[in-house]
C-alpha positions as CSV (number, residue, x, y, z in Angstrom):
1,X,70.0,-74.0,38.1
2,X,68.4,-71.3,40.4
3,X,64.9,-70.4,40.6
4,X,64.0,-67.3,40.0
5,X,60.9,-65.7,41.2
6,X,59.5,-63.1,40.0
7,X,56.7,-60.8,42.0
8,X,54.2,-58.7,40.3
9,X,53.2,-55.8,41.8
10,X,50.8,-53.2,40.7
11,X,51.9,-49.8,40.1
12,X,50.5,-47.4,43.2
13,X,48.6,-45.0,41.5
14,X,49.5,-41.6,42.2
15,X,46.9,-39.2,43.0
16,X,47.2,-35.7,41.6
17,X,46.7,-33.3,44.2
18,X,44.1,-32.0,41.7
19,X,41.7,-34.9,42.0
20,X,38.3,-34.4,42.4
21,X,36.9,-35.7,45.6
22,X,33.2,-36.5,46.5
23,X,32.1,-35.0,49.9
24,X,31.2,-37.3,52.7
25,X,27.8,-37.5,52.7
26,X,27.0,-39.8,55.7
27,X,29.4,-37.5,57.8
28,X,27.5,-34.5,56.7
29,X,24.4,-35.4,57.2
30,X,25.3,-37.4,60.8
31,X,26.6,-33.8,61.9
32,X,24.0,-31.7,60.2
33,X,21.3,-33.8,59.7
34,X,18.7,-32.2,62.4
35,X,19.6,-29.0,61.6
36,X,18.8,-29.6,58.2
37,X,15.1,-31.4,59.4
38,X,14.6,-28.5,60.9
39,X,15.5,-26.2,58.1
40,X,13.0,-28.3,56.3
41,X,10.0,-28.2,58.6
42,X,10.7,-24.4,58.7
43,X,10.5,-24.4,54.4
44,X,7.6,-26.7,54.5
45,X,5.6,-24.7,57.2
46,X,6.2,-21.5,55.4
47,X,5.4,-22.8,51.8
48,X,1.6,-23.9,53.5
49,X,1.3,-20.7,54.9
50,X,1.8,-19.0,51.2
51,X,-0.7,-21.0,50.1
52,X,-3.3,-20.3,53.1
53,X,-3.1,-16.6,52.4
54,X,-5.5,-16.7,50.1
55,X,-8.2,-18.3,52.2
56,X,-7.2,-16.4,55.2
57,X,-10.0,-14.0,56.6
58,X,-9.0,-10.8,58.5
59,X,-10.5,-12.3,61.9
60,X,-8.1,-15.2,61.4
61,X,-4.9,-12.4,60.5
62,X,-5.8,-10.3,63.3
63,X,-6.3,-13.4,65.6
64,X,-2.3,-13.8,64.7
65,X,-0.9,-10.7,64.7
66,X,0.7,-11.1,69.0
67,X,2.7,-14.3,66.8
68,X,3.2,-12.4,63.8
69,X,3.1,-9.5,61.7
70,X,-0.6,-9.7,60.1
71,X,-2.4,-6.5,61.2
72,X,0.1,-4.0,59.2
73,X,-2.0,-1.0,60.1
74,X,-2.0,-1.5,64.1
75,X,1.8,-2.2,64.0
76,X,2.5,0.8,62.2
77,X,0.7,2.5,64.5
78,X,3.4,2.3,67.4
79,X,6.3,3.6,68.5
80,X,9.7,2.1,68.7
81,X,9.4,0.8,71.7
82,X,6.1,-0.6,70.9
83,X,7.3,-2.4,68.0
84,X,10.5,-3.7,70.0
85,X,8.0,-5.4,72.9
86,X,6.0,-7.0,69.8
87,X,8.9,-8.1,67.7
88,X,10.3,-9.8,70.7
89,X,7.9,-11.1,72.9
90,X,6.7,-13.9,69.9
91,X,10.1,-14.7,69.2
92,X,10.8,-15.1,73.1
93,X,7.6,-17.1,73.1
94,X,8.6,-19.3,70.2
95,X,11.7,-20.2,71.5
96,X,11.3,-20.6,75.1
97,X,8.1,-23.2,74.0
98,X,11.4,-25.0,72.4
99,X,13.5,-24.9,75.3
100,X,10.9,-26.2,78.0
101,X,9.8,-28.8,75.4
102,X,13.2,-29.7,74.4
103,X,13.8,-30.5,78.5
104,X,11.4,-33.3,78.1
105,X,11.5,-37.1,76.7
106,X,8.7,-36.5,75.2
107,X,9.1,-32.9,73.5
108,X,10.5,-33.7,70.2
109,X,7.2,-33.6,68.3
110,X,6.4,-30.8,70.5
111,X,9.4,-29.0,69.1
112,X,9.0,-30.0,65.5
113,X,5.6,-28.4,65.2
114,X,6.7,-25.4,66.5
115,X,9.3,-24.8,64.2
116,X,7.1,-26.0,61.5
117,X,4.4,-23.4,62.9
118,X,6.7,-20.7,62.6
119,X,7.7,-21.2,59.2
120,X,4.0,-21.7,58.7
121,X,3.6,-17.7,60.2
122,X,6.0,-16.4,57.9
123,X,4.8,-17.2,54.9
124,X,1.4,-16.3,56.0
125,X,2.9,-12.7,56.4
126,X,4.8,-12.7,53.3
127,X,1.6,-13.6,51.4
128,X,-1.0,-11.5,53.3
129,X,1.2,-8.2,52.8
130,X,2.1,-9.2,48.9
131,X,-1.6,-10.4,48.2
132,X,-3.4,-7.1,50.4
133,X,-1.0,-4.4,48.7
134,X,0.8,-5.4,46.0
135,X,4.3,-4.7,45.0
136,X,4.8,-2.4,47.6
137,X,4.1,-4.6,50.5
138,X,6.4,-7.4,49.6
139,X,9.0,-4.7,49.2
140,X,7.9,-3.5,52.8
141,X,8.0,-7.2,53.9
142,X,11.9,-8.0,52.3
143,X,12.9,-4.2,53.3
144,X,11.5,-4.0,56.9
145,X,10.4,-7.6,57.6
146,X,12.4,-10.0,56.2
147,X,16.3,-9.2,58.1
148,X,14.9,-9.4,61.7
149,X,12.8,-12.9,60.9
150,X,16.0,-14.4,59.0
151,X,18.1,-14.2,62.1
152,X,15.5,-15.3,64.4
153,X,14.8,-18.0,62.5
154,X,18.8,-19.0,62.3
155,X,19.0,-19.1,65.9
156,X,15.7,-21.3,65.9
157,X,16.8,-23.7,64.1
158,X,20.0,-24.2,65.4
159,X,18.7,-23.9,68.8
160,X,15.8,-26.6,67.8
161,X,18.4,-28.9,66.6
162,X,20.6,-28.5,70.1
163,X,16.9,-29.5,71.9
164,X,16.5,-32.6,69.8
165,X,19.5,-33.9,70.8
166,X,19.2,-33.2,74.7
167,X,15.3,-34.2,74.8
168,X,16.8,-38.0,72.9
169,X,19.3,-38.2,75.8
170,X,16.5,-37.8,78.0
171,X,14.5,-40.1,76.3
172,X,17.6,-43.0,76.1
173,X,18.1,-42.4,79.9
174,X,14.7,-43.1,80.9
175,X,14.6,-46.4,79.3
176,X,18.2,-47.2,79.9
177,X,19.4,-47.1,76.6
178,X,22.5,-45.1,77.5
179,X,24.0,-44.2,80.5
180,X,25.0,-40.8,81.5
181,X,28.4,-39.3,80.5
182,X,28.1,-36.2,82.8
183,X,25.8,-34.9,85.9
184,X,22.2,-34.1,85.0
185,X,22.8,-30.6,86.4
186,X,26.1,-29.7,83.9
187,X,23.9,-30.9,80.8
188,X,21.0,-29.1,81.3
189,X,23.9,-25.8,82.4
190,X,25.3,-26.5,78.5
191,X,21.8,-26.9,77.1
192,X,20.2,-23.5,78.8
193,X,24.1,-22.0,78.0
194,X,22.9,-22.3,74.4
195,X,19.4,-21.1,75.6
196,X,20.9,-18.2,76.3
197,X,23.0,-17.8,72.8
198,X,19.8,-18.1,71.3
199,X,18.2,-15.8,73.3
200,X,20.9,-12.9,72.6
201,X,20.1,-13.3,69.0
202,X,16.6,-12.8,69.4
203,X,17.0,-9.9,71.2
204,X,19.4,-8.8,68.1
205,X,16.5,-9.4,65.7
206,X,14.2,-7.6,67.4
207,X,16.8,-4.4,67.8
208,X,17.3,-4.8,63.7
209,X,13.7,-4.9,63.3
210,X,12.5,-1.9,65.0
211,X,15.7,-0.2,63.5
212,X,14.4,-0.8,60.0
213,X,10.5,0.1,61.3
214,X,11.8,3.1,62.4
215,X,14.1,4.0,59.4
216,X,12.0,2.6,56.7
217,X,8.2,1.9,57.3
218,X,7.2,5.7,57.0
219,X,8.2,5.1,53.4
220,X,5.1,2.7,53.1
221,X,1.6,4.1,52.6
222,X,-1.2,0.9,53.1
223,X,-4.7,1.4,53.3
């Protein structure tokens, strides 16, 4: 008599090209986790800066206003050009501190706080303008304000993320943790490359802001 065997297998289950699938966390946030840090410390500086309006003197706004848009009345006071030079000479400031800090080991936390100080300046605006006139300066802050910081900020964080990563290679190089996969001279090329991206957007934000100030802030009547 022959044996017979017999093999079980288990049925492949098909998968309907409908099925739902769950999104790769780890992968996301391996790729984007920095970026969204940074996000973050931008969120967390401006929420503290909403809630230091309040408390805020006008020696303190006024001491602020070369960083950020605190003294409404003096700013409204000049020209387009005027307004373009102010827009983008904190904005260069902010992110060429990034850059220089971002070329050192030791410029991470360097780079965090400014990023988180930047968020904190914009939500100190926000407030001040909301809190000093009302309804009508938050709708001169979201109108006039709030496009030109948006894309600056954008192209801060994405830049602050880029620096992170080349001011840890530094780091890891210094202490030997990893060695080099191309000249010091063609990384810090790619790094100042991106610099320069950066840069173009800035100058962007400060053309759309002083196209709104001109277009729109004769609307506004503040005291």
């Amino acid at each position: 008599m022959k044996g017979f065997v017999f093999t079980f297998r288990k049925p492949a289950r098909s998968r309907s090209p409908h099925s739902l699938r769950l999104p790769d966390f780890r992968g996301i946030f391996r790729r984007y986790g920095v970026a969204m840090l940074c996000v973050l410390l931008l969120l967390t500086g401006l929420i503290f800066g909403a809630f230091c309006a309040g408390s805020a003197d006008s020696g303190f706004l006024q001491s602020l206003d070369f960083l950020f848009t605190t003294n409404l009345s003096e700013r409204l006071s000049k020209g387009a050009l005027g307004v373009f030079c102010a827009c983008f000479a904190s904005d260069f400031l902010f992110l060429t501190a990034v850059y220089l800090f971002g070329t050192a080991p030791w410029g991470i936390p360097f780079g965090a706080f400014i990023v988180l100080f930047k968020g904190f300046g914009t939500g100190l605006t926000a407030a001040s303008l909301f809190l000093n006139n009302g309804v009508g300066g938050m709708g001169f802050y979201l109108l006039v304000l709030l496009p030109g910081t948006f894309l600056f900020c954008v192209a801060l964080v994405v830049f602050a993320s880029h620096t992170f990563h080349f001011s840890k290679d530094q780091f890891l190089l210094i202490i030997g943790r990893e060695s080099p996969s191309q000249s010091a001279l063609k990384r810090l090329r790619t790094y100042s490359s991106r610099f320069l991206s950066a840069l173009i957007m800035t100058f962007c934000a400060a053309l759309l802001d002083t196209v709104l100030w001109t277009l729109f802030a004769g609307a506004f009547h503040f005291t």
